[in-house]
N, C-alpha and C positions, 0 to 999 in steps of 0.2 A: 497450394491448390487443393489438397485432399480436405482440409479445416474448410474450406467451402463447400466442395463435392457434397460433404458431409452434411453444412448447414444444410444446403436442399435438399438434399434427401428428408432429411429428419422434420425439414417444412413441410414437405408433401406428405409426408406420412403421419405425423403429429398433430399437424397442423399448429408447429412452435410458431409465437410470436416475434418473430427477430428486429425488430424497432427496439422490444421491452427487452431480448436477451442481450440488446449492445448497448443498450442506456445503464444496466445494470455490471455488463463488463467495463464502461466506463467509469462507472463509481469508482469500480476496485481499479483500475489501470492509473487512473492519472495521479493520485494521488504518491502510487511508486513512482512513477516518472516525477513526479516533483521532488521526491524524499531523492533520488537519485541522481536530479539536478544540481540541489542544494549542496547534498554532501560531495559530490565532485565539486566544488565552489569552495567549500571547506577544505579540501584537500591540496589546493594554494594557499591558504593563509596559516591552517595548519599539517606540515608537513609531515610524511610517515614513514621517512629515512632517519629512524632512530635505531640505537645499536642496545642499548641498556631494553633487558626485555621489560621491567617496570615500566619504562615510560613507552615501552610501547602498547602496554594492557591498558594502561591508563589513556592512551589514546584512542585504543577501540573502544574503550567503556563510554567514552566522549561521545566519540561516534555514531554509536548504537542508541544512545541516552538523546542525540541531537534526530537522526533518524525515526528513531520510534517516537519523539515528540512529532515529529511533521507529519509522520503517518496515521498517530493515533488522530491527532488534531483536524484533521482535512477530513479520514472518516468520519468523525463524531462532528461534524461542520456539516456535511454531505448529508449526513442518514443514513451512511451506511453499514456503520457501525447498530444503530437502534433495526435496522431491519433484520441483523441476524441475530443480534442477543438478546432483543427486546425490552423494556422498557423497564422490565424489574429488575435485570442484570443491573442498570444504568442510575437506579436508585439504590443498590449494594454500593453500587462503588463509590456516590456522592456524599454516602452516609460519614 
């Protein structure tokens, strides 16, 4: 209740756009929500009751490596990766 409170206040005062500040919260949200879907989905098929700590790094490495692909992929899909590092960052890394 107070994250609202707050929006309006901060509309009446500012005069912030909040259409543009929730379409931009959405960029960044759902793509965690996806990365977080996914890997709960993963986490039946590969399971994380392992006792040997190797295979259990090796799983999170998994994890992180499957995670960070769906995350990086969906912002760099979206734009909203290029709207905060912009466009030169995005040719460093193609190079």
């Amino acid at each position: 209740i107070s994250f609202i409170t707050n929006l309006v206040v901060i509309h009446k005062t500012v005069k912030l756009d909040l259409k543009d500040l929730f379409k931009k919260v959405f960029k960044f949200v759902y793509p965690l929500i996806l990365m977080i879907l996914v890997l709960n989905v993963i986490k039946y098929i590969i399971p994380f009751n392992i006792n040997n700590k190797f295979d259990s790094i090796l799983i999170i490495c998994i994890y992180a490596f499957i995670g960070a692909s769906i995350y990086l992929g969906l912002t760099l899909y979206n734009g909203t990766f290029k709207e905060i590092f912009g466009n030169r960052f995005l040719k460093k890394i193609k190079k």
